[in-house]
C-alpha positions as CSV (number, residue, x, y, z in Angstrom):
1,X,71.7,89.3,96.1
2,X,75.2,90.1,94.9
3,X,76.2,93.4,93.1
4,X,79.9,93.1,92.5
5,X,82.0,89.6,91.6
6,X,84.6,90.2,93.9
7,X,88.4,89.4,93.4
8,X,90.0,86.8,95.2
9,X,93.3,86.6,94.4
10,X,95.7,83.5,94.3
11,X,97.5,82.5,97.1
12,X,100.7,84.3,97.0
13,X,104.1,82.5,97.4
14,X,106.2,84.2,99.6
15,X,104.5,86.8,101.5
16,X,105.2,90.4,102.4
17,X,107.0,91.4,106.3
18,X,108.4,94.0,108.2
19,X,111.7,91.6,107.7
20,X,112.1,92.3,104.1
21,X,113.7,94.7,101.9
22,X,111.6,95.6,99.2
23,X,112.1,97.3,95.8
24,X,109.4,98.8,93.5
25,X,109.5,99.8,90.4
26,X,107.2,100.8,87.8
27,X,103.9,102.8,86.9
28,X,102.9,105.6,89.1
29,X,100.4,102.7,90.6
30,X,103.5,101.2,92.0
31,X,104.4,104.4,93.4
32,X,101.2,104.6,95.0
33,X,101.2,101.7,96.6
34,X,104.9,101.9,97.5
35,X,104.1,105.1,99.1
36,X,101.1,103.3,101.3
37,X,104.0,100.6,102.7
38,X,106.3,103.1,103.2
39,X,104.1,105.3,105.8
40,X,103.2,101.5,107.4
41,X,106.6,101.7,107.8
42,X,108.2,98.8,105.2
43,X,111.2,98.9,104.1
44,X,111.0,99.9,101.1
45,X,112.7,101.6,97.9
46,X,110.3,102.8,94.8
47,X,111.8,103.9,91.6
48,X,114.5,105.5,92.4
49,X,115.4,106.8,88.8
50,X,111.7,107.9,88.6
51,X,108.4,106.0,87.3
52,X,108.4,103.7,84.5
53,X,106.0,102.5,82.3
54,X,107.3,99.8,80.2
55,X,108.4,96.2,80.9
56,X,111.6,97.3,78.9
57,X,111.9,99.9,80.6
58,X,111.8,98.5,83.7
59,X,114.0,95.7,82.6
60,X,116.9,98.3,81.4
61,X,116.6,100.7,84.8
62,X,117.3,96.6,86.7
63,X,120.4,95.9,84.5
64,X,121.4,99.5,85.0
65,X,121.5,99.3,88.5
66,X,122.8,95.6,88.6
67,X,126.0,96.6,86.5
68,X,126.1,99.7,88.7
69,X,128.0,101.9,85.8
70,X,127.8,105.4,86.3
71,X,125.7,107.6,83.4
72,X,128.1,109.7,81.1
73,X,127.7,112.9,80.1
74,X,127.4,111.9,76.6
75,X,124.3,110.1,77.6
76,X,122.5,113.2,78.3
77,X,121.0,115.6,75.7
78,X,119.9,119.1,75.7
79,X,116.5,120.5,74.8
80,X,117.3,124.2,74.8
81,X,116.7,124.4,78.9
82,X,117.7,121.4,80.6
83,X,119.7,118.3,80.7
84,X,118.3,115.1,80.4
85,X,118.6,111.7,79.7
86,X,116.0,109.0,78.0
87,X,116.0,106.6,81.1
88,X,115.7,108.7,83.8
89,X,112.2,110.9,85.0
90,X,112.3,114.6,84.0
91,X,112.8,115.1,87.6
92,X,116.3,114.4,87.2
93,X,116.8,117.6,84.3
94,X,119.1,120.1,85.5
95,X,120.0,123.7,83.4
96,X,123.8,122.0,84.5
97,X,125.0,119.3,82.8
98,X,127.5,117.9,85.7
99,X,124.4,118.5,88.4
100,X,122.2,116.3,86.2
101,X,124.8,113.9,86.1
102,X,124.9,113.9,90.1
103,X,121.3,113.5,90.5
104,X,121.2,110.5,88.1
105,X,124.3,108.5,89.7
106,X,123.1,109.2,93.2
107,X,119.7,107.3,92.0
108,X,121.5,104.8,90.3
109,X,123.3,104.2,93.0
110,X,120.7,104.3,95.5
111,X,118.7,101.3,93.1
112,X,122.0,99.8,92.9
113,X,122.0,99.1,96.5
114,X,118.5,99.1,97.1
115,X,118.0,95.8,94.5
116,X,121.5,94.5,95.9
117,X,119.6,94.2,99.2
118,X,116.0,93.3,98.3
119,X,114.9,90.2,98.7
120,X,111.1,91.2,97.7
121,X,110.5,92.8,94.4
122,X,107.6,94.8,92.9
123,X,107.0,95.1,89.1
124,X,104.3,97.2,87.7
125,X,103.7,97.5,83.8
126,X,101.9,100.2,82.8
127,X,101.6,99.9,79.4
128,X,102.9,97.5,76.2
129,X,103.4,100.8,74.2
130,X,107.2,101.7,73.8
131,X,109.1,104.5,72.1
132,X,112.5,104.0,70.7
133,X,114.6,106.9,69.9
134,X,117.8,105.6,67.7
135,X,116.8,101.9,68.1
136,X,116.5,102.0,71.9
137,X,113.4,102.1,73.9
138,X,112.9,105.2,75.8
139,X,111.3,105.5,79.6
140,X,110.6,109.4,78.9
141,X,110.0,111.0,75.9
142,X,110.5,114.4,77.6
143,X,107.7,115.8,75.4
144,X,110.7,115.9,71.9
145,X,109.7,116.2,68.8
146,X,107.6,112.9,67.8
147,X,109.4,112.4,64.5
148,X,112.3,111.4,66.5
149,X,111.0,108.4,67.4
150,X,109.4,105.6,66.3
151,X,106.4,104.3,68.6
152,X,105.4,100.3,68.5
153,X,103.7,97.6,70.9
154,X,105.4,95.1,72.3
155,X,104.8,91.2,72.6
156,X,104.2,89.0,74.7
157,X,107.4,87.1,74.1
158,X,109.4,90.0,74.3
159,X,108.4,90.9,77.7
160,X,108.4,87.1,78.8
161,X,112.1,86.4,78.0
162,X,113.5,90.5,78.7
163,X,111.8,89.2,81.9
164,X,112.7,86.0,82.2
165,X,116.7,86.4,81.9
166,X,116.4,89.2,84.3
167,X,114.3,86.7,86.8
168,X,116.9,84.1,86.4
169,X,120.1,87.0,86.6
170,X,119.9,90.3,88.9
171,X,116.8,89.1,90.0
172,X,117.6,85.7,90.9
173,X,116.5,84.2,94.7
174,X,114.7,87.3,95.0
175,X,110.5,87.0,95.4
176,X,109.0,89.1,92.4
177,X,105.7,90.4,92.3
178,X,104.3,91.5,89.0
179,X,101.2,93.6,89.1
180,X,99.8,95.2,86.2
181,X,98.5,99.2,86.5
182,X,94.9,99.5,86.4
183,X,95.5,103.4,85.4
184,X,94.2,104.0,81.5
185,X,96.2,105.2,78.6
186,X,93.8,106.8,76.5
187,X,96.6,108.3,74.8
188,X,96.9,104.9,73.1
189,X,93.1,105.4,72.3
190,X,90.8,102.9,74.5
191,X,91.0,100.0,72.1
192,X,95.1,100.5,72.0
193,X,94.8,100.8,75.8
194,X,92.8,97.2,75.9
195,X,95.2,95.4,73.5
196,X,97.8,96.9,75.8
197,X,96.8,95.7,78.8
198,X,96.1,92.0,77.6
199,X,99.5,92.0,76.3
200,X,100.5,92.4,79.8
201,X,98.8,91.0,81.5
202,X,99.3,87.6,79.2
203,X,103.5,88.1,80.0
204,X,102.9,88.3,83.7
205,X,100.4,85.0,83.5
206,X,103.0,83.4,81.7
207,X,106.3,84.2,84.0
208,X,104.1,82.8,87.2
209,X,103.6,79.7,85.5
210,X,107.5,79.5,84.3
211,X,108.8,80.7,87.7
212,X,108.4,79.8,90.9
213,X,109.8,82.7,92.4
214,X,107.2,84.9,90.8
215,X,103.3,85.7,91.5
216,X,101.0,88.2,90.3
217,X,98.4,90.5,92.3
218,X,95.3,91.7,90.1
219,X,95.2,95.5,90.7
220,X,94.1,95.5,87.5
221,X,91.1,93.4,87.7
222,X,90.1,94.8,91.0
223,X,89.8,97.8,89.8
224,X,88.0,96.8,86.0
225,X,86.0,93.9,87.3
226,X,85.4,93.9,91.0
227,X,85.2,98.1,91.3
228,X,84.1,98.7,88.2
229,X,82.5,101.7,88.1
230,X,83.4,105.8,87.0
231,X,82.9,106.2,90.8
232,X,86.7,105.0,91.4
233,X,87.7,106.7,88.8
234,X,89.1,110.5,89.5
235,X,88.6,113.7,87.8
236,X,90.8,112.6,85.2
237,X,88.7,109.0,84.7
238,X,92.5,107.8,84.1
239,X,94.0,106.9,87.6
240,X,92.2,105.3,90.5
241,X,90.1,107.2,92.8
242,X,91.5,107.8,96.6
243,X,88.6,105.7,97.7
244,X,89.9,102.7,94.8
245,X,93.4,103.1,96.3
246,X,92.1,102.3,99.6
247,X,90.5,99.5,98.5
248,X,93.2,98.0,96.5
249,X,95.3,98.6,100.1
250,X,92.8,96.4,102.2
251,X,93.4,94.2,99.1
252,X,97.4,94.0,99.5
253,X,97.2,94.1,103.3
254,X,94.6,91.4,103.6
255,X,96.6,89.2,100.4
256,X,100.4,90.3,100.3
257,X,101.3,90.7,103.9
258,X,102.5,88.5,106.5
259,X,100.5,87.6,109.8
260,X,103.2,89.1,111.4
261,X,102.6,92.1,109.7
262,X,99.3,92.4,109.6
263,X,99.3,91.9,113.4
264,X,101.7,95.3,113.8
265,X,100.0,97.3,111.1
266,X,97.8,98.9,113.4
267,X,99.9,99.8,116.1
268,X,102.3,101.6,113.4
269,X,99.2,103.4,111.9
270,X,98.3,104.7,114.9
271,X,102.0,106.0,115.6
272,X,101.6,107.8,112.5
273,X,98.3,109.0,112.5
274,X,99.2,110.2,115.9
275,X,102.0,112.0,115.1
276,X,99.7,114.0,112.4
277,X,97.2,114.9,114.9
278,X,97.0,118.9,116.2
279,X,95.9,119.3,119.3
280,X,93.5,121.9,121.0
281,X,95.9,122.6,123.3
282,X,99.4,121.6,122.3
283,X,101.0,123.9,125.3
284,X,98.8,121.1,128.1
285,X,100.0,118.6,130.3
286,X,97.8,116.1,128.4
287,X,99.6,116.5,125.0
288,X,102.9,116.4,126.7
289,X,102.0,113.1,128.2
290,X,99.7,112.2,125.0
291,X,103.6,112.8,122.8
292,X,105.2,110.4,125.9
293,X,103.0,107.7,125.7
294,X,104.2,107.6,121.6
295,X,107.5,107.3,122.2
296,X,106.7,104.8,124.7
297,X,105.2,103.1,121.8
298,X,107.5,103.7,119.6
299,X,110.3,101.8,121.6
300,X,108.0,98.9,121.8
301,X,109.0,99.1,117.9
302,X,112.7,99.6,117.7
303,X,113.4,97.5,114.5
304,X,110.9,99.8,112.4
305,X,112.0,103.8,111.2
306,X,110.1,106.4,113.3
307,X,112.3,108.6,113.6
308,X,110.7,111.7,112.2
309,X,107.4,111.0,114.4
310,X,109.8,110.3,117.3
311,X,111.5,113.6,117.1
312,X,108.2,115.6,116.5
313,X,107.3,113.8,119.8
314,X,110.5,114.6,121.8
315,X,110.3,118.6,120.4
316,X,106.7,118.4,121.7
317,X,107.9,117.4,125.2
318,X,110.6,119.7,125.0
319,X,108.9,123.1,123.7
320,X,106.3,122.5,126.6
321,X,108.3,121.4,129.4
């Protein structure tokens, strides 16, 4: 008998390798996940001006870092505290204007470069909802007053063609993969949240069929259909469970990446799991050769970033020599 209708997702047109330069950006789902390739040891960039929740959003934070224009200090505001600015995460605030300003043209910068090299591109919507302060839509609110600003859903075709002339422009000859967040917006109230969700979910169908160059990977349904139970839910029933996220994981490992990379995966999981193990006696001859036989392995993977595990390694021999 069969329990669950499990997802199978569609066959995806340019797969995922340690070869690639990847850029995500998006919903704290993408961040998620982003954070799962970068401890496999992907190269990756996630959201470098923080996380974003609307396709617009999205789509202004890509032409921002395609036209690579530094942020003014007219763009910023003050809420009595800090300086901020409408695009960019809260994380970016400062009490000092010109710090602010540092922190938000080193991330542009950093997305400027990171989407100038990527040939593999990650979208995540969150959500259909926008706000717009003085006509423009907003990726942070930064909890301001809610009269100043006026809150709408957007359609299908807007997202389709913001998307599609950034598909044939910055993101052209570049592999995008849109995905939408399965993680709940009951702010939007759960029938708001639905109607959201299908708006986006509509968009993404309708840029794979338009483009080539673009697929889509159902976290969304994997979660709702195949999961589909409070059990993968956390505390918050919002975001995923730890024990969802791991499944959607064997989902993009089993569908996304190469054979190449699936091959290495568990070598480099071990070289990071081993580098997070304690041992019961980190002053013995076994650790030291234990921390030798990683860096053994570790040279076996020259073209991948372990440096961090490889000095913990080293200082390991070192301290105990």
């Amino acid at each position: 008998m069969k329990f669950r209708t499990e997802i199978e997702p569609s066959p995806l047109r340019a797969k995922f390798g340690y070869e690639n330069r990847i850029l995500a950006l998006g919903s704290c789902f993408a961040a998620t996940i982003a954070e799962r390739l970068t401890r496999a040891k992907f190269h990756i960039v996630a959201n470098p001006s923080g996380v974003l929740f609307n396709p617009l959003s999205i789509a202004a934070t890509i032409r921002s870092y395609a036209q690579a224009a530094p942020v003014r200090r007219e763009e910023l505001f003050f809420d009595g505290e800090l300086w901020r600015h409408f695009a960019f995460h809260s994380d970016f605030a400062d009490p000092d204007p010109e710090r602010a300003l540092q922190r938000m043209n080193a991330a542009r910068q950093a997305g400027a470069e990171a989407l100038r090299e990527a040939d593999r591109v990650i979208l995540t919507f969150g959500t259909a909802w926008v706000f717009e302060h003085a006509g423009e839509v907003v990726a942070n609110c930064h909890r301001q007053p809610a009269s100043e600003f006026s809150r709408r859903r957007l359609s299908v075709a807007e997202i389709v063609e913001t998307l599609a002339r950034l598909i044939e422009g910055p993101l052209a000859g570049k592999q995008v993969l849109l995905t939408v967040s399965p993680v709940r917006h009951l702010a939007d109230g759960l029938a708001g949240n639905a109607v959201s969700k299908a708006t986006l979910r509509l968009a993404a169908e309708e840029l794979v069929e338009r483009f080539t160059g673009v697929s889509y990977f159902p976290a969304f349904e994997i979660l709702t259909d195949d999961l589909r139970d409070y059990r993968f839910y956390a505390d918050d029933l919002v975001h995923p469970s730890r024990q969802a996220v791991d499944y959607i994981w064997e989902q993009v490992v089993e569908n996304l990446l190469s054979e190449q990379a699936r091959q290495r995966l568990p070598e480099v999981e071990a070289i990071v799991a081993a580098a997070a193990h304690r041992p019961r006696n980190p002053h013995g001859e076994a650790h030291r050769a234990f921390c030798r036989r990683q860096l053994e392995r570790i040279a076996a993977l020259s073209d991948l970033d372990f440096r961090s595990e490889a000095e913990y390694f080293r200082r390991c021999i070192e301290i105990n020599s």
